[in-house]
PAROGU-171170 format. One record per residue (C-alpha): chain; residue in three letters; residue number from 0; x, y, z. Coordinates in steps of 0.02 Angstrom, whole numbers. Layout:
residues N
(A,ALA,NUM,(X,Y,Z));
...
end
This chain:
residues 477
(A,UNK,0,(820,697,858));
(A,UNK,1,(947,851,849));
(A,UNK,2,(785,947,887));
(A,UNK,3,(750,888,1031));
(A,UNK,4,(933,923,1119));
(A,UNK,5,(960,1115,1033));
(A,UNK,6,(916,1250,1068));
(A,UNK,7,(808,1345,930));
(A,UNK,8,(957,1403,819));
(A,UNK,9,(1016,1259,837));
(A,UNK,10,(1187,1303,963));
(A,UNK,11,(1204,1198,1108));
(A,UNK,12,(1123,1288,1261));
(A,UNK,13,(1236,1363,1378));
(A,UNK,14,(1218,1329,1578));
(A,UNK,15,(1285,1478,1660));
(A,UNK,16,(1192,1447,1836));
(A,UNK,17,(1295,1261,1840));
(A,UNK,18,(1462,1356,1794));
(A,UNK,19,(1413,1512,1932));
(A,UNK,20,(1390,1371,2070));
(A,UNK,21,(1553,1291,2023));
(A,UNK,22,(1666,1440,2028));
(A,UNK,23,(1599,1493,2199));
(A,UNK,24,(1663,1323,2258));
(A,UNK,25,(1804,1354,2198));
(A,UNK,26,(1823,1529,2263));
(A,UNK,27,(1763,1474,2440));
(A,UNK,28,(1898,1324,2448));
(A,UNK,29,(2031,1446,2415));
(A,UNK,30,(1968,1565,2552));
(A,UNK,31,(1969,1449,2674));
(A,UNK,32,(2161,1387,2607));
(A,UNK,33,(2217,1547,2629));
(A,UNK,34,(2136,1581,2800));
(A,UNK,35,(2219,1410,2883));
(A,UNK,36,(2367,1421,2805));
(A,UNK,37,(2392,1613,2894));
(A,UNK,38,(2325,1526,3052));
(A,UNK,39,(2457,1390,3070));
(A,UNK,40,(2582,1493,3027));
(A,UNK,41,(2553,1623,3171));
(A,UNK,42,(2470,1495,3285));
(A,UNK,43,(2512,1398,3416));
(A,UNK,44,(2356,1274,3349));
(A,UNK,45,(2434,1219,3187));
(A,UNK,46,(2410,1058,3170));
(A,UNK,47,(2213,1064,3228));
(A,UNK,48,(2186,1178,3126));
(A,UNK,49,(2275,1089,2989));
(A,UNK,50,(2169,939,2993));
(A,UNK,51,(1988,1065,3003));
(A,UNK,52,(2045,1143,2835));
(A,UNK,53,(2092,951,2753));
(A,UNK,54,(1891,930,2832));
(A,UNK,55,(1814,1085,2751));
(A,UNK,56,(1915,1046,2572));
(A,UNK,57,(1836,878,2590));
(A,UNK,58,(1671,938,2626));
(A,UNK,59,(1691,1068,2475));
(A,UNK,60,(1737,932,2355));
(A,UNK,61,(1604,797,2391));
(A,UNK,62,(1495,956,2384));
(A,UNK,63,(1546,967,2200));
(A,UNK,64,(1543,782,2145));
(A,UNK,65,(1363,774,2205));
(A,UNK,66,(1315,923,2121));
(A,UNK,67,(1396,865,1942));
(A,UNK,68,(1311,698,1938));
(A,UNK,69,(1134,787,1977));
(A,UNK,70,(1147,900,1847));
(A,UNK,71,(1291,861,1736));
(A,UNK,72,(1187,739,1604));
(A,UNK,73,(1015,806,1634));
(A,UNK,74,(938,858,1456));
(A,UNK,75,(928,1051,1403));
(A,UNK,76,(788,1151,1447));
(A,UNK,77,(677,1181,1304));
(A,UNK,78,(611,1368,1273));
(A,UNK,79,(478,1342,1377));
(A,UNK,80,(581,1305,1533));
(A,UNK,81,(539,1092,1538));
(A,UNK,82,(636,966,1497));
(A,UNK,83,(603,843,1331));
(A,UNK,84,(547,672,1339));
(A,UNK,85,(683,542,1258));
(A,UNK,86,(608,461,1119));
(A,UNK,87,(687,282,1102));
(A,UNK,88,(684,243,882));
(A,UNK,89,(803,128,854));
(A,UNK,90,(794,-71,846));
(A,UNK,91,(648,-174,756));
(A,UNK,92,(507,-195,904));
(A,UNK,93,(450,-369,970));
(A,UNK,94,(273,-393,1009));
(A,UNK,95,(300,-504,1141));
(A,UNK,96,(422,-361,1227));
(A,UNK,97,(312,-214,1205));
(A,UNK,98,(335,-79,1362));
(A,UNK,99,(186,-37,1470));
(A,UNK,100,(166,147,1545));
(A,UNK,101,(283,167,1701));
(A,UNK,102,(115,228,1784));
(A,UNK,103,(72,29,1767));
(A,UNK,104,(-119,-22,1727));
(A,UNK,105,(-225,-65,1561));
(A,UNK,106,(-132,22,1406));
(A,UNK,107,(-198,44,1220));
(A,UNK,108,(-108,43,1040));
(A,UNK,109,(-149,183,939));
(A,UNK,110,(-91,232,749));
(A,UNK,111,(-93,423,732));
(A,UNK,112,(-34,576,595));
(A,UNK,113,(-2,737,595));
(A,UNK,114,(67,873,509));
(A,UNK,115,(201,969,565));
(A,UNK,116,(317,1131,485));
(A,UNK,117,(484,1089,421));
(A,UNK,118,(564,1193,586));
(A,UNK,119,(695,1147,720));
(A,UNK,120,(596,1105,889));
(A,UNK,121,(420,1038,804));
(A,UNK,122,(453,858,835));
(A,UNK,123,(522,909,1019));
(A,UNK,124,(378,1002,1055));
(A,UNK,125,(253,840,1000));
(A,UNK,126,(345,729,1105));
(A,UNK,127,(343,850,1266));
(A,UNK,128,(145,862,1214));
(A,UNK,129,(109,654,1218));
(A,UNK,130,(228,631,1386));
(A,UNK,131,(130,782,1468));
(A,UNK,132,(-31,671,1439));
(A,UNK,133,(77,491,1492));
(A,UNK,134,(101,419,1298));
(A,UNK,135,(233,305,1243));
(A,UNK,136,(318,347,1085));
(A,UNK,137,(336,184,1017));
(A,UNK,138,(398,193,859));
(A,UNK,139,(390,331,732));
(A,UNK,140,(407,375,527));
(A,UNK,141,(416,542,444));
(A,UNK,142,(341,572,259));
(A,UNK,143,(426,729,203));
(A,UNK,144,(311,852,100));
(A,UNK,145,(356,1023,23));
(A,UNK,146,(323,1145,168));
(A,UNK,147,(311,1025,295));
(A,UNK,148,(326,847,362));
(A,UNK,149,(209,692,394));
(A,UNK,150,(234,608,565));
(A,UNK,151,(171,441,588));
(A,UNK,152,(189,355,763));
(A,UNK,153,(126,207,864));
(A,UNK,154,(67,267,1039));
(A,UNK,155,(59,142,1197));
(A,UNK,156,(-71,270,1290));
(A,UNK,157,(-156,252,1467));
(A,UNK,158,(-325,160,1437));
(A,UNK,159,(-424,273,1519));
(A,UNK,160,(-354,416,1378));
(A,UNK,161,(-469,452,1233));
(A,UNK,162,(-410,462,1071));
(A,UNK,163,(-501,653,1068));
(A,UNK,164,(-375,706,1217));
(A,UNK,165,(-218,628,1120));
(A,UNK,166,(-258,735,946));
(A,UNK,167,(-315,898,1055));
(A,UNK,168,(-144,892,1160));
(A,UNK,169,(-40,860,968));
(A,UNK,170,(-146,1009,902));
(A,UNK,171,(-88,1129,1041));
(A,UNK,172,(86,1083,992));
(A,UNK,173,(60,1128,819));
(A,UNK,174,(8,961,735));
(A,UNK,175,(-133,968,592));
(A,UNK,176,(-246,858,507));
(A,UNK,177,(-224,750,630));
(A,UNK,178,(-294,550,607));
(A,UNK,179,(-290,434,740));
(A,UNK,180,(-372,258,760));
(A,UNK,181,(-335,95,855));
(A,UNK,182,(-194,-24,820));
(A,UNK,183,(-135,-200,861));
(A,UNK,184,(18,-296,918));
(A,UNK,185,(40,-336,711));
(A,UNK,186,(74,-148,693));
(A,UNK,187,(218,-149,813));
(A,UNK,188,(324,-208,692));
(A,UNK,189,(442,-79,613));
(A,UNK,190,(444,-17,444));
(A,UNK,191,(572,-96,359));
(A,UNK,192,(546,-265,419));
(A,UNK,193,(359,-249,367));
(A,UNK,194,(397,-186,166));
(A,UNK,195,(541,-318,173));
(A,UNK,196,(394,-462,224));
(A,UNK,197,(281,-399,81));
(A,UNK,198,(398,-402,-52));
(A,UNK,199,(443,-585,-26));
(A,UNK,200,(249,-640,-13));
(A,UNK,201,(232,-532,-191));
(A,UNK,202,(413,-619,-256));
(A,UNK,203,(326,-798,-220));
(A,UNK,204,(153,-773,-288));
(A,UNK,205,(78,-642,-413));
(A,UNK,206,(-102,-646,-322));
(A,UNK,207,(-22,-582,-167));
(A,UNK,208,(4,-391,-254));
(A,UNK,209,(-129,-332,-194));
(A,UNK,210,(-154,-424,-33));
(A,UNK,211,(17,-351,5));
(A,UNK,212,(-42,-161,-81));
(A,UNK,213,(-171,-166,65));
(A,UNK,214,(-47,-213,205));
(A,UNK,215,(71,-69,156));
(A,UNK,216,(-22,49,156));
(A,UNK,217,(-198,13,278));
(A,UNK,218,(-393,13,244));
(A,UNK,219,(-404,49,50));
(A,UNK,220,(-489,-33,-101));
(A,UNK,221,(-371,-98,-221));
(A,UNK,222,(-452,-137,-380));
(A,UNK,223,(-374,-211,-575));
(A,UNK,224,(-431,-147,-718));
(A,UNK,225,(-383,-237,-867));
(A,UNK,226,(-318,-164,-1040));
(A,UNK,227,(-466,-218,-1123));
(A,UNK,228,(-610,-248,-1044));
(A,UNK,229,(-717,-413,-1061));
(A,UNK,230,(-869,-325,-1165));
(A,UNK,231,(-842,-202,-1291));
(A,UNK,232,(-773,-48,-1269));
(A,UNK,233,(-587,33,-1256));
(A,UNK,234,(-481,-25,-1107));
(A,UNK,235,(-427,67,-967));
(A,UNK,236,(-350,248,-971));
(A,UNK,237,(-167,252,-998));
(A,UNK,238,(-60,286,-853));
(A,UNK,239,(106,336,-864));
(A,UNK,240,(284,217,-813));
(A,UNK,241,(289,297,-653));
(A,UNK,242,(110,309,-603));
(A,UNK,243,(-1,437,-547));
(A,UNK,244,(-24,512,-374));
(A,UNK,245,(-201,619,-341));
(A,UNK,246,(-205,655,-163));
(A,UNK,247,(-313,499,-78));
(A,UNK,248,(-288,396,-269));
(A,UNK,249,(-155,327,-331));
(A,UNK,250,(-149,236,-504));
(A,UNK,251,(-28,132,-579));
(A,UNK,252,(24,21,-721));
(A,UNK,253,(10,-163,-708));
(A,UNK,254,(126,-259,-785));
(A,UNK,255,(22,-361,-908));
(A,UNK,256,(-57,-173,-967));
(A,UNK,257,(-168,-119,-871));
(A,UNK,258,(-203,-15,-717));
(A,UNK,259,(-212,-36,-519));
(A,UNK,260,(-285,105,-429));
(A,UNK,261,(-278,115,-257));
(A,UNK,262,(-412,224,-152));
(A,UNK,263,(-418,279,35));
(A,UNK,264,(-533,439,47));
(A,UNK,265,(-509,459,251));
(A,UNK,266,(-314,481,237));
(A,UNK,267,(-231,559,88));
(A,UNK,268,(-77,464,25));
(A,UNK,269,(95,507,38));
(A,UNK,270,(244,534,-105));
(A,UNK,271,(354,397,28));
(A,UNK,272,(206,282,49));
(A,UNK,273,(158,321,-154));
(A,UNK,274,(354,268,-188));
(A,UNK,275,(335,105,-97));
(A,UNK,276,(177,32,-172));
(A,UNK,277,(266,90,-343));
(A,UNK,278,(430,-19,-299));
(A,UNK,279,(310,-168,-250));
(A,UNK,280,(218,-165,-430));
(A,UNK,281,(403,-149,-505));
(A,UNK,282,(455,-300,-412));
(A,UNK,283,(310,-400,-477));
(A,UNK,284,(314,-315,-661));
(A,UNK,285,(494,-368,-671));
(A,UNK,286,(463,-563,-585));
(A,UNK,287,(326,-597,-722));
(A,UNK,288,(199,-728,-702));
(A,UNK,289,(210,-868,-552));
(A,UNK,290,(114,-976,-452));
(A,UNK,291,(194,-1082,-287));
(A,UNK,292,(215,-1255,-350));
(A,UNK,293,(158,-1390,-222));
(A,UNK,294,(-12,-1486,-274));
(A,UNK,295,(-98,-1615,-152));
(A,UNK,296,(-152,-1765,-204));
(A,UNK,297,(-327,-1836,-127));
(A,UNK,298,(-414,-2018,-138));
(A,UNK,299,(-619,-1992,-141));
(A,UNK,300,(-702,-2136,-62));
(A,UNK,301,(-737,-2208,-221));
(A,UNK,302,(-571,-2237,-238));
(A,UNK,303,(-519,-2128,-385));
(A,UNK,304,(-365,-2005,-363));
(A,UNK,305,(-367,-1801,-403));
(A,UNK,306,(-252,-1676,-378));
(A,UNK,307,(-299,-1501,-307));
(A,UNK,308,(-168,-1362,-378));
(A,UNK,309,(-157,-1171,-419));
(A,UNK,310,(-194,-1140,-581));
(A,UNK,311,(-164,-976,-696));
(A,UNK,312,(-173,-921,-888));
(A,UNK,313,(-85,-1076,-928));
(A,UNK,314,(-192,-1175,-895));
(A,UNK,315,(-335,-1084,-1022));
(A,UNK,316,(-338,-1223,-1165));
(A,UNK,317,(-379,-1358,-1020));
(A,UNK,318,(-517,-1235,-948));
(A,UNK,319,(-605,-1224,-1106));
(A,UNK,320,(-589,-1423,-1114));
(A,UNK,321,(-682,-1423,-975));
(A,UNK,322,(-825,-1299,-1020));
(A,UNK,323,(-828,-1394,-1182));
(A,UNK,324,(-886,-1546,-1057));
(A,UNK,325,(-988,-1463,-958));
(A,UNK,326,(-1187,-1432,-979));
(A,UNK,327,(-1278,-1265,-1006));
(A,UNK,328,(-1365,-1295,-861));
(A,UNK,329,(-1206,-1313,-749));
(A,UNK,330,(-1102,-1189,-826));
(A,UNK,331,(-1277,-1058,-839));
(A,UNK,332,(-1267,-1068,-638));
(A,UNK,333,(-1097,-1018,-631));
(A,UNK,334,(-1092,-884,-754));
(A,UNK,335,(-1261,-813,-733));
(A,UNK,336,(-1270,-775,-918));
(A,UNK,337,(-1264,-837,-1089));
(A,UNK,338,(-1176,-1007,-1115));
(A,UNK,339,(-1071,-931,-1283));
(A,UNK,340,(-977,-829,-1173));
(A,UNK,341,(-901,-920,-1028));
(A,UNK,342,(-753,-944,-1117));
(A,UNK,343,(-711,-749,-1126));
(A,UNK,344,(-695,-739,-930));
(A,UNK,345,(-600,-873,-914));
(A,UNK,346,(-431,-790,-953));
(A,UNK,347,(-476,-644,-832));
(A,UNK,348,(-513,-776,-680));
(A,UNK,349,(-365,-884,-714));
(A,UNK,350,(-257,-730,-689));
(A,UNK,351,(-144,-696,-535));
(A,UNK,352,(-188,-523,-552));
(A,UNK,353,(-369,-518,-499));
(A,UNK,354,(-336,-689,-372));
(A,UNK,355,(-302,-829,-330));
(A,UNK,356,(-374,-998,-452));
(A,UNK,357,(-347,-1197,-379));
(A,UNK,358,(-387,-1325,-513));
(A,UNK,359,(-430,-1520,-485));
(A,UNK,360,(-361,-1637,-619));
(A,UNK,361,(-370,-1820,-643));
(A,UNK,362,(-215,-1943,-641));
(A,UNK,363,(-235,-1916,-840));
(A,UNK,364,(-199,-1722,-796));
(A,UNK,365,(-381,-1656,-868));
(A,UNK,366,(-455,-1513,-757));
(A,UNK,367,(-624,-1570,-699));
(A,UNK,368,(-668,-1432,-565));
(A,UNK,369,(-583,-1245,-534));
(A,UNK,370,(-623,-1141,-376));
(A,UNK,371,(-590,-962,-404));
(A,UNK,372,(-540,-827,-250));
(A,UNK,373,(-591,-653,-334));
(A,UNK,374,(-508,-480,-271));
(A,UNK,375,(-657,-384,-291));
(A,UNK,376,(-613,-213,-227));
(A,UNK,377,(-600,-238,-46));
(A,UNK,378,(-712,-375,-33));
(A,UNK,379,(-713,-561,-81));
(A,UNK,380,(-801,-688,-198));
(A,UNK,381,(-775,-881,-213));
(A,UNK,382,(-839,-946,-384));
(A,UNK,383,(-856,-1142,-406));
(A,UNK,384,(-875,-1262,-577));
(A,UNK,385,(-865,-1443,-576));
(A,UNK,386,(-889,-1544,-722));
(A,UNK,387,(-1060,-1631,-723));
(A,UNK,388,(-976,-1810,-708));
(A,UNK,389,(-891,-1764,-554));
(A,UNK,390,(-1011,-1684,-471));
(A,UNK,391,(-1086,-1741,-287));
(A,UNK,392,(-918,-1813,-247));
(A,UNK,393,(-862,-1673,-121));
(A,UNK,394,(-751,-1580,-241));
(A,UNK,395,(-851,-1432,-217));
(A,UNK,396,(-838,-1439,-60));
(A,UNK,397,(-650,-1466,-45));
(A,UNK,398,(-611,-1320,-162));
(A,UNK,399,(-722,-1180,-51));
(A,UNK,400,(-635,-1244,101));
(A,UNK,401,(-456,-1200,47));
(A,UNK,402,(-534,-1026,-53));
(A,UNK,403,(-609,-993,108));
(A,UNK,404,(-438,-1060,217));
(A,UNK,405,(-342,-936,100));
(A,UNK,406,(-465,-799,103));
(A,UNK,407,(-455,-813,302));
(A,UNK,408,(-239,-811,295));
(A,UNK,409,(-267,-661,176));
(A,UNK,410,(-370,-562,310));
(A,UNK,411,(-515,-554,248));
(A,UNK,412,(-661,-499,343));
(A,UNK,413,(-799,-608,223));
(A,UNK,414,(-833,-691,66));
(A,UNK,415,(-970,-697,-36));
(A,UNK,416,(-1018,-822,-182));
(A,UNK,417,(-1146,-752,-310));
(A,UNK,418,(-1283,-902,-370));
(A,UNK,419,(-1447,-973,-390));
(A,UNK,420,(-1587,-1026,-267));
(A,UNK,421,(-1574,-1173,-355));
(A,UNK,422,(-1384,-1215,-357));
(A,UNK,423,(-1416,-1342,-210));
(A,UNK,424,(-1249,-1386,-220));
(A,UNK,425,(-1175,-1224,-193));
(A,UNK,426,(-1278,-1186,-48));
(A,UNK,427,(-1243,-1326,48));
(A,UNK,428,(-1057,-1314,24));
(A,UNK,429,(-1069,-1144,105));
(A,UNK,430,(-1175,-1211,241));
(A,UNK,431,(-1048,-1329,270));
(A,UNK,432,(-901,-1225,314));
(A,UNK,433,(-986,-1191,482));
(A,UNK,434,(-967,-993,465));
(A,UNK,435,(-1111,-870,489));
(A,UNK,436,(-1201,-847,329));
(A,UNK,437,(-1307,-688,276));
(A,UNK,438,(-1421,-693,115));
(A,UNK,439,(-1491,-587,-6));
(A,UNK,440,(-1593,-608,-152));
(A,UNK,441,(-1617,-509,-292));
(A,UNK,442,(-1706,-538,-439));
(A,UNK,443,(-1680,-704,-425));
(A,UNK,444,(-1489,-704,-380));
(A,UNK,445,(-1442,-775,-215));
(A,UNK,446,(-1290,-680,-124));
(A,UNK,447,(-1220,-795,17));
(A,UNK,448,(-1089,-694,104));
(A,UNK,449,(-983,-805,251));
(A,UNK,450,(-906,-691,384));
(A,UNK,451,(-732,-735,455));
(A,UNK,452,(-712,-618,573));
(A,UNK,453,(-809,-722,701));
(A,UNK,454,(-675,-850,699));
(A,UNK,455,(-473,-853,675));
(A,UNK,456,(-398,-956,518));
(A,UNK,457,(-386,-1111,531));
(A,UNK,458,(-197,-1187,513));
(A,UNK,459,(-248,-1319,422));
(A,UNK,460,(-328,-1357,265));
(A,UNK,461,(-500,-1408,266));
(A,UNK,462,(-480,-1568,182));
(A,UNK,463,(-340,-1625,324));
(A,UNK,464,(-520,-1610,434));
(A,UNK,465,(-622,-1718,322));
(A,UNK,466,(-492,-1846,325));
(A,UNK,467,(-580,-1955,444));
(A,UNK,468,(-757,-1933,388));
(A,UNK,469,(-701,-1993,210));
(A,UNK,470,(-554,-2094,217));
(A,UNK,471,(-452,-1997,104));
(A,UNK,472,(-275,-2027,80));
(A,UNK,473,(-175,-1880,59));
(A,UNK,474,(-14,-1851,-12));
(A,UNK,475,(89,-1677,-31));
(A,UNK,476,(218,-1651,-174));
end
């Protein structure tokens, strides 16, 4: 903040009125030394006066104590004659231990940018803007460009403030392209501890990439594009080690071949934020493939065991068991095309890339049902298949509660599962989550969407709440 305490050229400023006041004091005490001293020594009132001068020196020295601690430590004027706010940057910030305005009352959170020249005094004069309108300077990056610089801050502003009053005060200061919307108490925590979080979710699991793609770096849609797609046709367009940054896209190269781009048209992208969604695919790139072990294991109330796991490309050759099993019928509701070809997507959904895949196996270990959790831009499908033989057992069920319990962890506003009128099944499972449902049909395709906004996630996995109603027995590993 060297800006804030220089002066433009960046030279300490120089208080000649303080150092004028001073030597006057000092001027005057000697007077008056000299004047008493010439007294007593051609007086017959020595003494008296001896003790008045020991007063006045007194009086002259308290004088200057009083006036040093007033104005001794007080920051430099800025060019426009008023004094800079302090801007406070240092430790992580605690939620629970955010400041309120000293003006007291109802307080909001906002996120807000702006652009700024690369010049001594900017950032001073953006701070001395938000305190003129009574704005906490919470916390604050800078994304250096070429001819300028990126300032990102979190604001604690008066309620009654509008966000329109905020960006016009930041403009007179010199900020542009300013973007400001609301934030919450998850967006008080700082930087580094935030990147830090998101590359251990990504180290654990490979689904989390992009879940922690759209943390870093806000509202955006995230989507995987594959090498080769699943029709005919060439795969993706190259994209080079490092990636590719185009203003509000960025692209770059997944690990197994193909490409991630990122989009978020309302805020261009930065080269810092650019660099830090690059490290996070590096991380995973250089990790590989992995799933969290665990797998719970449930008793139906006919008495027969499964196990509900995650589930990824190695477990293919057991998938296509199971379609093998399977009837057209069931696996023509789930694919909502021709049988022949289920087995082509099956490699593409049991892939950590595009999300998240549990499985349910028998004690012999053969996969009778897989729930699916889709990453489909920046929205959310749940896909269901249960052998025919295990079927009407609650397995369905079971699996869309934890997609859905995950899906709600993840942030996600909705989901939506794509069938048929007549998949009975699936409709009631999604009735039975107790969520509000919107549906759409077209051409004969049923779109149930579920909307978890309305209500937080829960901590615990659905099946823990159907213990009693079934009597299961359940065991963790």
């Amino acid at each position: 903040m060297s800006d804030v305490t220089r002066a433009k050229h960046g030279r300490p400023v120089h208080h000649w009125r303080r150092d004028v006041v001073e030597l006057a004091a000092v001027f005057t005490a000697v007077a008056v030394a000299d004047a008493v001293a010439n007294l007593i020594g051609h007086g017959p009132d020595g003494p008296v006066l001896l003790v008045i001068s020991s007063a006045a020196l007194a009086a002259t020295a308290g004088f200057h104590v009083w006036w040093a601690r007033r104005h001794g430590h007080a920051p430099p004027e800025t060019d426009t004659g008023t004094r800079p706010r302090s801007v406070a940057l240092a430790a992580p910030l605690d939620p629970s231990h955010a400041t309120v305005p000293s003006q007291g009352g109802a307080s909001t959170l906002w996120r807000m940018r702006t652009t700024v020249k690369d010049a001594p005094g900017s950032l001073a004069a953006l701070c001395t803007a938000l305190a003129g309108q009574r704005v906490d300077i919470l916390s604050l990056q800078t994304h250096p460009l070429g001819e300028g610089t990126v300032d990102e801050f979190l604001l604690r502003a008066p309620a009654e403030l509008p966000a329109a009053e905020i960006t016009r005060a930041v403009a007179q200061a010199g900020g542009t392209a300013t973007w400001i919307e609301r934030a919450d108490a998850h967006d008080l925590v700082d930087a580094p501890t935030r990147v830090l979080g998101l590359a251990t979710r990504t180290a654990l699991d490979a689904a989390e990439l992009p879940l922690a793609l759209r943390q870093l770096l806000g509202r955006c849609t995230i989507r995987s594009l594959p090498a080769r797609p699943l029709g005919q046709g060439r795969g993706a367009d190259v994209v080079p080690v490092e990636g590719v940054l185009e203003d509000t896209v960025m692209r770059l190269r997944a690990p197994e071949g193909g490409v991630i781009t990122v989009e978020r048209p309302y805020l261009p992208f930065t080269p810092t934020e650019f660099a830090r969604a690059r490290a996070l695919v590096e991380l995973d790139a250089r990790l590989g493939p992995r799933v969290p072990l665990g797998q719970d294991v449930l008793t139906l109330p006919e008495g027969n065991d499964i196990t509900v796991r995650r589930a990824d490309t190695g477990d293919l050759e057991a998938a296509k068991d199971m379609h093998e099993r399977c009837s057209p019928r069931t696996l023509s509701m789930r694919y909502h095309g021709p049988v022949k070809d289920a087995d082509r997507y099956l490699n593409h959904l049991l892939s950590p890339r595009f999300g998240r895949t549990l499985a349910v196996q028998t004690a012999s270990g053969r996969i009778v049902g897989l729930g699916h959790l889709l990453w489909d831009g920046d929205e959310t499908e749940v896909a269901l298949l249960v052998e025919d033989e295990w079927q009407r057992r609650g397995i369905g069920a079971e699996l869309l509660g934890r997609l859905v319990a995950m899906a709600a962890e993840a942030h996600c506003e909705s989901v939506y599962a794509v069938t048929q009128a007549s998949n009975t099944g699936m409709v009631a499972a999604m009735r039975g989550l107790g969520l509000p449902l919107d549906y759409q049909i077209e051409e004969g395709t049923l779109v149930i969407t579920a909307r978890l906004d309305t209500a937080p996630a829960t901590a615990r996995h659905p099946y823990e709440q159907h213990q009693d109603r079934h009597g299961e027995r359940i065991t963790r590993e």
